[in-house]
TIMIZA-376475 format. One record per residue (C-alpha): z, x negated, y negated. Coordinates in steps of 0.25 Angstrom, whole numbers, padded with zeros to 4 digits, always signed. Layout:
<sites>
ZXY...
</sites>
This chain:
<sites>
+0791-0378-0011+0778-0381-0005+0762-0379-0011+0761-0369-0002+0772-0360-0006+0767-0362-0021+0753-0357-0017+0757-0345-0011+0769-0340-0018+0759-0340-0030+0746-0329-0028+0746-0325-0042+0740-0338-0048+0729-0337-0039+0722-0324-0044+0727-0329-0059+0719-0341-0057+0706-0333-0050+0707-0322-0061+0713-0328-0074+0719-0319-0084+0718-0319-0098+0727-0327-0105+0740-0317-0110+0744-0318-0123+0759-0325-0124+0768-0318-0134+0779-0329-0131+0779-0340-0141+0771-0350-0137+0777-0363-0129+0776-0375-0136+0781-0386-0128+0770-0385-0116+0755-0383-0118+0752-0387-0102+0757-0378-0091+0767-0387-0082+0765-0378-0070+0759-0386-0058+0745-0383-0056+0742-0377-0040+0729-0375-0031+0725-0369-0020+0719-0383-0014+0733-0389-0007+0727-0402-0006+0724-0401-0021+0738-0396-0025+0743-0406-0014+0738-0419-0022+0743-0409-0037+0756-0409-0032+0759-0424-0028+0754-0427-0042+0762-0433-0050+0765-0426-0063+0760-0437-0073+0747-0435-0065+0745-0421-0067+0735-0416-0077+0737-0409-0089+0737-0393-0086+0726-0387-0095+0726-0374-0102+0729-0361-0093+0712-0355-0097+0706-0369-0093+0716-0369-0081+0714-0354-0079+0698-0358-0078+0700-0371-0069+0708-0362-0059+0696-0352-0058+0687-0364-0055+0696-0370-0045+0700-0357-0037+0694-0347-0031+0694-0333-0033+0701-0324-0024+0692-0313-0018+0688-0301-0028+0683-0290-0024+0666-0287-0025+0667-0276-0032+0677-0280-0043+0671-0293-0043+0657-0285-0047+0665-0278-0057+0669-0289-0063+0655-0297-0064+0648-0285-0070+0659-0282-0080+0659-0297-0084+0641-0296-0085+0643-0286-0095+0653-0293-0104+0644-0303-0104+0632-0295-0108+0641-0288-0117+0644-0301-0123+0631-0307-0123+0624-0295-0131+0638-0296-0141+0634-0311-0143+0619-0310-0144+0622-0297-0156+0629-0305-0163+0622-0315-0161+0609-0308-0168+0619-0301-0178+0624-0314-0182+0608-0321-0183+0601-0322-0195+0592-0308-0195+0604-0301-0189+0612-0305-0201+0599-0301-0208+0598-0286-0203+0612-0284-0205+0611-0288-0219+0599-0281-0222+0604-0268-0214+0618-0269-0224+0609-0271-0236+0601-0258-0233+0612-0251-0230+0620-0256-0243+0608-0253-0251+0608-0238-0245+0621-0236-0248+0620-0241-0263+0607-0233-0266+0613-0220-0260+0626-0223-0268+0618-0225-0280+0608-0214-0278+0621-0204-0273+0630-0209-0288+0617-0207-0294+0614-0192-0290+0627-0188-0292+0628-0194-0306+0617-0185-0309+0622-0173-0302+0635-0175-0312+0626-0176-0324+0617-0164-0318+0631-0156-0317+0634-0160-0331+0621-0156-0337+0623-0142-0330+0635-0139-0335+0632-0141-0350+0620-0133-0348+0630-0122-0342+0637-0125-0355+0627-0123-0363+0622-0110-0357+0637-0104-0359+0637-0110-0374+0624-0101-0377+0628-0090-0369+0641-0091-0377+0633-0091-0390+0624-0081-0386+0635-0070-0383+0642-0074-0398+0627-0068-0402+0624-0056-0395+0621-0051-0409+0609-0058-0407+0603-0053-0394+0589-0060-0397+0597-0075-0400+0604-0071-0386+0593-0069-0378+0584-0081-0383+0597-0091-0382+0599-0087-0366+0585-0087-0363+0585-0102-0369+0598-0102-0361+0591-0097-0347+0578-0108-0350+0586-0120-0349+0587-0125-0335+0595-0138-0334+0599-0137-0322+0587-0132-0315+0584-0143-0311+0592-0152-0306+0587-0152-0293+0575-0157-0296+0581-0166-0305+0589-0173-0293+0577-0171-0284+0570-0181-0295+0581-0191-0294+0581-0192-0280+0567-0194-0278+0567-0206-0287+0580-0212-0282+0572-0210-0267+0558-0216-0273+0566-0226-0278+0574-0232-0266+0560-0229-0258+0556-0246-0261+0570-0252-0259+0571-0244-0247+0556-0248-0241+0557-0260-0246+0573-0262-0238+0566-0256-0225+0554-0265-0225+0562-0276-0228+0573-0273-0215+0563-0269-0207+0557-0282-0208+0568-0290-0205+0573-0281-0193+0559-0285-0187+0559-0299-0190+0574-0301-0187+0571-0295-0172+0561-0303-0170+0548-0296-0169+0538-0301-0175+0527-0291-0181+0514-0296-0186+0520-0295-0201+0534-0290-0204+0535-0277-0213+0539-0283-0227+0528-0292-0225+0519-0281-0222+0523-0273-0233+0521-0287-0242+0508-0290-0238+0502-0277-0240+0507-0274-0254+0500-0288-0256+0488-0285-0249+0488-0273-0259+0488-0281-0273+0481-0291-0267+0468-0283-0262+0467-0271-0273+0465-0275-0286+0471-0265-0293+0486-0265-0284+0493-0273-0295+0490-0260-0306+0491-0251-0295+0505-0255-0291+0510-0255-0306+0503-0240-0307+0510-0235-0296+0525-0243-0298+0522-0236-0314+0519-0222-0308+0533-0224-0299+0542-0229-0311+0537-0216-0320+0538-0208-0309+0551-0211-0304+0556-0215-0317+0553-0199-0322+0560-0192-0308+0572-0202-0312+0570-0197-0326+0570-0181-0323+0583-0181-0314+0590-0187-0327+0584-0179-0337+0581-0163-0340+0568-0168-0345+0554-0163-0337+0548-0172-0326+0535-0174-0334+0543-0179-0345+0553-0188-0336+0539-0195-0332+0535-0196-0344+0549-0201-0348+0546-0212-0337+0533-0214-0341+0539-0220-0355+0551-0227-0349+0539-0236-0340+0531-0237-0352+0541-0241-0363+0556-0246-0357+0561-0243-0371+0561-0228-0368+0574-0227-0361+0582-0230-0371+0583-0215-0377+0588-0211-0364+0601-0204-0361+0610-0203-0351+0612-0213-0339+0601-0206-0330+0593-0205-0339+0595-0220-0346+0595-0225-0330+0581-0219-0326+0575-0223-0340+0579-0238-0339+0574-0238-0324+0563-0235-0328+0561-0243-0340+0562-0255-0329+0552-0250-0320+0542-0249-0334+0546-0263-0337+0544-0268-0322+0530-0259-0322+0528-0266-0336+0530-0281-0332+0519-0278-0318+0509-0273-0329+0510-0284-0337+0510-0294-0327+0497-0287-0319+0490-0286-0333+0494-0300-0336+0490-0305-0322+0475-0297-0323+0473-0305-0336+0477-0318-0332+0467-0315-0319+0456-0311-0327+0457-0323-0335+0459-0335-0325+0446-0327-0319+0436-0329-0330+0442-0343-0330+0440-0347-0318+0427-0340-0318+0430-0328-0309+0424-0318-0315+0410-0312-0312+0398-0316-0318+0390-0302-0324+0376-0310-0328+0362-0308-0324+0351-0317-0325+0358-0329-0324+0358-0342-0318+0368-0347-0310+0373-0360-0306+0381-0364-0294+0388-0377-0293+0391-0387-0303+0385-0401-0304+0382-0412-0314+0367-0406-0316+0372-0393-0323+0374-0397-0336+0359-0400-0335+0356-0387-0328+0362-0380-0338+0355-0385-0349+0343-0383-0343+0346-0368-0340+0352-0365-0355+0337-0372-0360+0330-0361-0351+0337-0351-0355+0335-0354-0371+0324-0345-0373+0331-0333-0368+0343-0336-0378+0351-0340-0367+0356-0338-0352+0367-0337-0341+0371-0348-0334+0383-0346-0324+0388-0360-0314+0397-0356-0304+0403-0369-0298+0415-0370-0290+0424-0377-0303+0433-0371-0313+0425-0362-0323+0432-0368-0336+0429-0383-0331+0415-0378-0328+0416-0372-0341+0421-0387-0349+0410-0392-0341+0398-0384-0347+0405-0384-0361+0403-0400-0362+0387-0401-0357+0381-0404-0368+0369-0394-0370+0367-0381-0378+0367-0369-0369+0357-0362-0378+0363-0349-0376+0364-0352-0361+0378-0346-0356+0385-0353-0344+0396-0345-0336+0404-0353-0327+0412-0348-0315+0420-0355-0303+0416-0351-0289+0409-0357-0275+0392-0354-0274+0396-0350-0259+0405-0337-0262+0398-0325-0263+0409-0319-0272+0407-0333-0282+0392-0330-0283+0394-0315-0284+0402-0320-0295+0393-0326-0304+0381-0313-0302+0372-0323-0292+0364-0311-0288+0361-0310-0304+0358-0324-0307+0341-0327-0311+0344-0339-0305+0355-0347-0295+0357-0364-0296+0365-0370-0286+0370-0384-0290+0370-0395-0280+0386-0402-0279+0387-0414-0284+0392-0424-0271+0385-0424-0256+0371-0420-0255+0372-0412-0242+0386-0404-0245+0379-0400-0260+0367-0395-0252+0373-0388-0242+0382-0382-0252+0370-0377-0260+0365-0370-0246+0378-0362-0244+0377-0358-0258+0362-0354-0257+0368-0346-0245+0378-0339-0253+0367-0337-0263+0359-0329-0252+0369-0321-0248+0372-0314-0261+0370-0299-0256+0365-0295-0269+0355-0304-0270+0350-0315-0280+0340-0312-0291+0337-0326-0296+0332-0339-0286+0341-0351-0281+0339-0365-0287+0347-0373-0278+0351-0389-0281+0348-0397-0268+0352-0412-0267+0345-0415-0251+0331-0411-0250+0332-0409-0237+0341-0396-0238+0331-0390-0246+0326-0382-0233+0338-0376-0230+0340-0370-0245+0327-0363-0244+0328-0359-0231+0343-0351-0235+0336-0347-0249+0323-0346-0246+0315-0343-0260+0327-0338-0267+0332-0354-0266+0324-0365-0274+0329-0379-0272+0329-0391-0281+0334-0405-0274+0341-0412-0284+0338-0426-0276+0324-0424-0274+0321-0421-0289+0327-0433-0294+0321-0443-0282+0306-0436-0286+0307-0438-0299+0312-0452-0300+0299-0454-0292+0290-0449-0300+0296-0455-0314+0300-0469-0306+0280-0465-0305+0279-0461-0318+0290-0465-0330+0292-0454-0337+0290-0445-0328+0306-0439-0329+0305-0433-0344+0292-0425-0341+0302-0420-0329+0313-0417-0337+0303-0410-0348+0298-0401-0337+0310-0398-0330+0320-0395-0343+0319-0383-0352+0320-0392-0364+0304-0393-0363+0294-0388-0354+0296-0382-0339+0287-0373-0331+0286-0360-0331+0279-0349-0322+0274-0337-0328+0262-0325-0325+0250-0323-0336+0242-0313-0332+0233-0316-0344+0229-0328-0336+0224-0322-0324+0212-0326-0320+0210-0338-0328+0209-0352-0321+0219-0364-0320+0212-0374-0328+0210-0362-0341+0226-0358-0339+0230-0373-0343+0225-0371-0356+0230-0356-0360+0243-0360-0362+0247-0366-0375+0260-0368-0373+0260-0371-0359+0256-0379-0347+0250-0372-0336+0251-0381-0322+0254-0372-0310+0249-0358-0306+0259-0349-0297+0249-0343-0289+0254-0328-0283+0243-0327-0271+0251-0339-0266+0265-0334-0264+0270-0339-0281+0265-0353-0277+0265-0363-0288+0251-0371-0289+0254-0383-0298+0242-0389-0305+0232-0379-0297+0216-0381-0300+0209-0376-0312+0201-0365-0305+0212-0359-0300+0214-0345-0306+0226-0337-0310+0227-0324-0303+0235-0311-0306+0251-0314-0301+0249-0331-0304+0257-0338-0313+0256-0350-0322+0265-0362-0322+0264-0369-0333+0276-0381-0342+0282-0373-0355+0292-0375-0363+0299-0359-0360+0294-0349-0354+0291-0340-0366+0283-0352-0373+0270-0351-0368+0259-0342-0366+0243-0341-0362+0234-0341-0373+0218-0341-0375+0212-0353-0369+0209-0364-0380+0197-0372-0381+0197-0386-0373+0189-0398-0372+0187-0403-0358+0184-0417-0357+0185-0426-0346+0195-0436-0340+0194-0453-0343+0197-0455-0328+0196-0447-0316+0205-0456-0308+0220-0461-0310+0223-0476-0306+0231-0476-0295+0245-0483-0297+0248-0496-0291+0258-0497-0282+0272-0498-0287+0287-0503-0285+0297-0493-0286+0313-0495-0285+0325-0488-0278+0338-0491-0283+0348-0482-0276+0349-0474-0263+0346-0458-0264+0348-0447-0252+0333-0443-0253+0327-0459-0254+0317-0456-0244+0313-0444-0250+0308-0453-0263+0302-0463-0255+0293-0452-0249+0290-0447-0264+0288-0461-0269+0280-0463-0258+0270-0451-0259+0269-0455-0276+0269-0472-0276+0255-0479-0273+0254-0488-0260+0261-0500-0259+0272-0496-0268+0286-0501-0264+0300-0494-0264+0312-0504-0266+0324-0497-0263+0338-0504-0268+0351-0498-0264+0364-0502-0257+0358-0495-0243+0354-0504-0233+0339-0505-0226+0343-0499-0212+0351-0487-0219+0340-0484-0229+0331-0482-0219+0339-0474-0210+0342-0466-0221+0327-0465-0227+0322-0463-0211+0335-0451-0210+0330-0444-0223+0316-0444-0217+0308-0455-0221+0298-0463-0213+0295-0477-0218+0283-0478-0209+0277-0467-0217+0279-0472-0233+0263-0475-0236+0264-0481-0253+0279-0487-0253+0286-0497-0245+0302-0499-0244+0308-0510-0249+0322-0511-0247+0333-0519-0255+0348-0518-0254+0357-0518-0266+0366-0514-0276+0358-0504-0288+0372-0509-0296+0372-0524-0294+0364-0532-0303+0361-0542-0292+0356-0533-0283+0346-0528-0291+0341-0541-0295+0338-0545-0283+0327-0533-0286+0313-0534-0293+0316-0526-0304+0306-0530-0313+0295-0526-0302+0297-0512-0299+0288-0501-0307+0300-0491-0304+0314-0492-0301+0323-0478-0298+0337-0479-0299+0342-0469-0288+0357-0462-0289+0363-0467-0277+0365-0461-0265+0380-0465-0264+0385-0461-0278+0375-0448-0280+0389-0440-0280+0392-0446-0292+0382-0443-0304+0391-0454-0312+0393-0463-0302+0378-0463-0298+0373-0463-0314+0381-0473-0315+0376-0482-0305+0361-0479-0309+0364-0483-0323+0370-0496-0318+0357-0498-0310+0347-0496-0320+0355-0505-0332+0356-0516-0320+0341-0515-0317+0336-0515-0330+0342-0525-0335+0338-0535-0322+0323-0529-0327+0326-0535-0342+0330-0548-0339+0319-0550-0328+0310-0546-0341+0299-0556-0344+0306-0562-0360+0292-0559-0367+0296-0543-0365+0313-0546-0367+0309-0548-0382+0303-0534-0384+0314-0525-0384+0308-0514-0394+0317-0509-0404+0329-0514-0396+0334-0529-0399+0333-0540-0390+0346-0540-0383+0345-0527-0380+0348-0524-0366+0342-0509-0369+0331-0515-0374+0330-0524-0362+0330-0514-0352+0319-0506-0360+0310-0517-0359+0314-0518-0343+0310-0503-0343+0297-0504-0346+0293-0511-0332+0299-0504-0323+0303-0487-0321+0318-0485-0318+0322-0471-0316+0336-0469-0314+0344-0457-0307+0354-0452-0316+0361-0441-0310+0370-0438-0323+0361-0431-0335+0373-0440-0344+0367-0453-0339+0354-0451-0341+0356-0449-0355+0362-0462-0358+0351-0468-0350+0340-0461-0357+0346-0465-0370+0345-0481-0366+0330-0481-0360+0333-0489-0351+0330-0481-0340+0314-0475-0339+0320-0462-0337+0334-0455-0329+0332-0444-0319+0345-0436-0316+0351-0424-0311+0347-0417-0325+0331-0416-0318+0337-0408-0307+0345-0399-0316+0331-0394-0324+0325-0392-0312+0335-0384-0308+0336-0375-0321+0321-0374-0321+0320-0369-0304+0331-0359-0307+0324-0353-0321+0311-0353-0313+0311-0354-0296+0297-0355-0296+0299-0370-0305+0305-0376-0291+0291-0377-0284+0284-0383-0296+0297-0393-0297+0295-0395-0280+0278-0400-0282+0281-0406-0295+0293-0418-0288+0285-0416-0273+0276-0428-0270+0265-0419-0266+0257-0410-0276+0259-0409-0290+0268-0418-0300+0270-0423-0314+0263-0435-0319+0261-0444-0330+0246-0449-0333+0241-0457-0341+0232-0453-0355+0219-0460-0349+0217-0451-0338+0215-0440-0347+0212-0443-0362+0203-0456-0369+0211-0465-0378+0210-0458-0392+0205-0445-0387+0209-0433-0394+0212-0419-0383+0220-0408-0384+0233-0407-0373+0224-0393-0366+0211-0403-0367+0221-0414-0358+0226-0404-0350+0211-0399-0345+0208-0414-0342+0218-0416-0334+0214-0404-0324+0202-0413-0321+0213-0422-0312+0219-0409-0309+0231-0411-0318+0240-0404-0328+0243-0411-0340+0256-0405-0346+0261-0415-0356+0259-0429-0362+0267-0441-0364+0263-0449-0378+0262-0464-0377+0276-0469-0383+0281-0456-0381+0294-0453-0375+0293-0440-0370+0280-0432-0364+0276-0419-0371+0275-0408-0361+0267-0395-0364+0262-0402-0378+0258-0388-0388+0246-0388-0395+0240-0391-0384+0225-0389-0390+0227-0399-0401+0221-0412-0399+0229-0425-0398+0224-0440-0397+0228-0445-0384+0231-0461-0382+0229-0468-0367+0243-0472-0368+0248-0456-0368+0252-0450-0354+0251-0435-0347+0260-0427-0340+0252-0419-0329+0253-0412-0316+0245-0416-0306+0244-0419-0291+0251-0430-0284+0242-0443-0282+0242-0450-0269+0239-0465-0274
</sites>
């Protein structure tokens, strides 16, 4: 038999190869010896089944499986022609399987993610919880029904037992009738409607929260498990506004424990009354002791009413442990706010002190002094420290308060809320402190903070002292504070009156007299007794006083220090005059003087001097300008320091100074270290009339660091000036032995000035104690200025002539311009000499003496008077 014949006696495999059926199940036993079909493969392509036929059998290939063979053949052979329309049929039945299959597995898909898993779950959890609480809430009601039903019947048999009792006593129609009207006035069953009503409506308020709270919880995750992002999903929503509520109100903590209270007792009373035949008003009540008390319920009877009373027992413990903790929570709050220093400040007249540094010890000391005669004051510091270490600190100064209080509290000078705090508006009088460290960041600090000050919308009552350490920024403070604001530059207080000691030894304690409350101080005050009377007869009316100034009213409150004697005080003036308080001195009648006249009429002008710098300070060029307007001609700056020539005077030039201009000093300049003995003997030590040792520009951020370099200085520099000492004056040493090196540098002492910049009031005790040093100017200066500006603003332009080197300034004269050897004169007969040069004697230094005597009393009592002795007087500034 050919191909051919094969190929055409065969139609059926053809459309069994174009349209394969699905496999049919075979219900024979399966055949076990054959896996391979052995049934030769044909085609349609003769040539193909040409070259198949001829092949041998070892080289036939191994028949695969009927599917994979089924799929090859649909590949290999055409499909006969379908009809179009069966064929569309077809297509669009197999598009919607497909579709159909598609959405199956994209379900499923999304039912079998994570949020699908999620819904499903939360959906069956609701719906469980449903189930139970209906369950529980259906058992419930029915089990009260029964007891309900119960209830009813024995009242039914009560009833029959009195009607039963009241028929064996008809005898007694009166006993009758009272025993079935006490029959018809029970009511037991009346109502149990209501009673059931009072049930439900707890159960419902009751499932109310788990409800809501199941609702927010699945909305919430419907939204986010679809994707759709909202702005906030609700349980966050619903979180953040309960939070915003305790947060914001201040009385939501109680309010909340009120209102969850008011729901316990309510519900826990409806609960009560559908279990018991007592009254509604006694079911609250009931409640009320339950929440109160949880050891009430153990008298209850019954299962209801055992259940409601226990519920309700562990609502009142719950309510219970919220109260305690809020009460416990308020306390701990209240007390970690006085700790910290958070509460307000309720004083008045006060003074108030903003920032901390190393100058308040001082400053307070000098307050608690002022405050003395008034049995005591109120100091409050506001700093931005921790009030119990500010507290530690105060406790450890060591000074008598003198019935001075100091309240501390932590807070920033540039929050309104902070200054509102300690009662700024209220305060006589504001300090502001300047921070320790860079001079620019500390002074523009102080301007915000005068700023701040400003803009308190109450007002201030008192005046702004304000600690400045650039005199350059003094402009800017007044021009934000104007005359609420006085300033005193810390810097340019010290550099003046190094100057003017480094002129006149001895210079700094009549300063510190003047400028503590220990002794004397200046006071401003109005006596209208005195109007009318002229200059020269008001220096004599006061006996425990000295008048040298006149505050003149036609002139805007201008200060006139040391004015002439014709001058006459007219109505509104006021006198400034040095007293030890401000209730110790008063005018009196006019006392009978001797005027006399002076020895000389002319002062000897001093010869040039020699005058050394060791250090480097910011304002330098303001003290050569001083130095320069005070020295005589011909006189000579040295200045030693570790700058070098070209930097000094570009800094010197940047500050503002022109060298060109400097008339009585010239500039010498020496490079060195102020701590290395070498370097300074490379110096004339022994030559110079003055030396000041300056606190160092590059460790000024450091008091101890700066002191300490000072101290070094001036031991080094006085001990180069002992040994350089001729031998005939190293075997004088006073008291002290020859080895002495004290004694040694006491010697060195007396033939040259060295004033020394001490920024820690500590150091300059120790130096003080040794004497080796003619006197120690620190920070402690500044802090009396400071006290007495902020007792008195008016003391601030007195203190501005007084350290200026233009008009008026303390001096030292010597006893020959005033008085002859021997001669015998009251102080008031000295006093009235001295206005013959125009000056105002207030004090006297005795030869030998340590100290001068400011304001002496008994001031008409004669005295003898030695050349040798010295006067303190106010007078112009000499141009020598």
């Amino acid at each position: 038999m050919s191909l051919e014949s094969e190929d055409s006696s065969s139609p059926s495999f053809d459309r069994d190869c174009s349209f394969p059926s699905p496999p049919l199940i075979n219900h024979s036993p399966p055949k076990t010896h054959s896996r391979f079909s052995t049934s030769p493969k044909r085609s349609r392509d003769p040539s193909l089944s040409k070259s198949q036929s001829f092949r041998p059998p070892s080289s036939v290939p191994p028949a695969t499986t009927s599917k994979h063979d089924t799929l090859r053949r649909r590949l290999e052979f055409p499909r006969p022609p379908v009809n179009s329309s069966k064929q569309e049929q077809i297509d669009s039945f197999l598009d919607r399987k497909l579709v159909i299959s598609s959405e199956k597995q994209f379900t499923e898909k999304v039912s079998s993610g994570p949020s699908g898993h999620r819904v499903r779950f939360r959906w069956d959890l609701a719906i469980a919880v449903a189930i139970v609480i209906t369950a529980l809430t259906s058992s419930v009601h029915k089990n009260f029904t029964l007891h309900y039903q119960v209830i009813d019947l024995q009242d039914q048999i009560l009833k029959l037992n009195v009607k039963l009792r009241a028929c064996d006593l008809l005898s007694i129609v009166d006993d009758s009738d009272s025993v079935m009207q006490e029959i018809d006035g029970y009511d037991y069953g009346g109502n149990n409607g209501l009673k059931n009503l009072a049930l439900i409506v707890s159960l419902t308020l009751l499932s109310i929260p788990v409800l809501a709270f199941k609702y927010i919880d699945f909305v919430s995750t419907w939204k986010s498990s679809g994707y759709i992002w909202e702005a906030v999903l609700l349980n966050k929503q619903f979180a953040y506004r309960v939070d915003v509520f305790l947060s914001v109100r201040p009385y939501a903590k109680p309010l909340a424990l009120l209102v969850a209270t008011v729901l316990v007792i309510c519900l826990g009373g409806l609960a009560m009354f559908s279990v018991t035949n007592d009254s509604l008003a006694d079911c609250l009540w009931l409640s009320w002791t339950f929440v109160a008390d949880s050891g009430n319920h153990a008298n209850s009877e019954g299962i209801g009413p055992r259940l409601v009373s226990v519920s309700i027992s562990f609502g009142g413990m719950l309510i219970f442990a919220m109260m305690l903790g809020l009460v416990s929570d308020a306390i701990s709050e209240k007390f970690d706010s006085l700790r910290k220093g958070r509460s307000k400040v309720v004083e008045q007249n006060h003074t108030l002190i903003l920032g901390w540094s190393d100058k308040l010890g001082s400053l307070l000391n000098q307050l608690a002094i002022a405050n003395e005669s008034l049995g005591g004051g109120i100091v409050v510091v506001m700093a931005e420290r921790d009030k119990e270490e500010m507290e530690m600190d105060i406790a450890k100064m060591e000074f008598d308060f003198k019935g001075t209080f100091v309240i501390c509290r932590s807070g920033s000078s540039l929050i309104l809320a902070d200054l509102k705090k300690v009662s700024v508006s209220k305060a006589r009088a504001i300090i502001v402190l300047a921070e320790d460290g860079n001079a620019d960041q500390s002074d523009a600090r102080a301007l915000r903070t005068v700023l701040s000050l400003v803009g308190v919308k109450e007002g201030l009552k008192g005046h702004i002292v304000v600690e400045l350490s650039d005199l350059d920024n003094e402009v800017l403070l007044k021009l934000v504070g104007g005359d609420l604001v006085e300033t005193v530059v810390a810097h340019d207080v010290i550099g003046r009156l190094m100057i003017q000691c480094a002129r006149q030894p001895g210079l700094a304690q009549i300063w510190e007299d003047i400028l503590g409350f220990e002794n004397c101080e200046f006071y401003i005050k109005r006596w209208p007794q005195l109007h009318g009377m002229q200059f020269e007869d008001i220096l004599i009316s006061f006996p425990d006083a000295i008048p040298c100034g006149i505050k003149v009213a036609s002139r805007g409150g201008k200060i006139i220090l040391n004015p002439e004697d014709s001058y006459v005080l007219q109505e509104g003036d006021e006198v400034l005059v040095i007293a030890e308080d401000d209730d110790t001195y008063a005018p009196a009648a006019l006392p009978t003087v001797w005027r006399g006249s002076l020895p000389k009429d002319f002062i000897v002008p001093k010869p040039a001097e020699r005058i050394l710098f060791c250090g480097w300070r910011r304002d330098m060029e303001d003290m050569i300008m001083v130095l320069d307007a005070f020295l005589a001609q011909g006189s000579e700056l040295w200045m030693f320091n570790d700058v070098q020539e070209k930097e000094r005077e570009k800094k010197l030039i940047d500050g503002g100074l022109d060298l060109s201009r400097l008339e009585n000093i010239q500039l010498v300049n020496r490079v060195g270290n102020t701590v290395i003995r070498r370097h300074l003997e490379s110096l004339p030590l022994q030559s110079f009339d003055s030396i000041l040792i300056l606190a160092d520009e590059s460790v000024e951020d450091s008091a101890m660091q700066a002191d300490s370099r000072s101290l070094a200085t001036l031991l080094l520099i006085r001990d180069i000036q002992s040994k350089r000492l001729p031998m005939s004056n190293q075997f004088h040493s006073g008291s002290l032995s020859q080895s002495s090196w004290i004694g040694e540098m006491q010697q060195a002492s007396d033939k040259s000035v060295i004033i020394s910049e001490i920024l820690d009031p500590r150091t300059k005790k120790l130096l003080a104690m040794s004497k080796i040093s003619d006197y120690v100017l620190s920070n402690e200066l500044v802090s009396m200025a400071l006290a007495m500006v902020a007792e008195d603003q008016q003391i601030n332009d007195v203190l501005k002539e007084l350290f200026a080197e233009e008009g008026n300034e303390l001096q030292i004269r010597q006893a020959n311009l005033y008085v002859f050897e021997g001669e015998e004169l009251s102080f008031y007969e000295v006093l009235l000499r001295a206005r013959q040069r125009r000056e105002i004697v207030i004090g006297y230094l005795v030869s030998k003496a340590e100290r001068a005597v400011i304001n002496p009393t008994a001031k008409s009592e004669r005295r003898r008077w030695s050349l040798e002795d010295a006067f303190v007087v106010i007078a112009e500034k000499e141009w020598e």
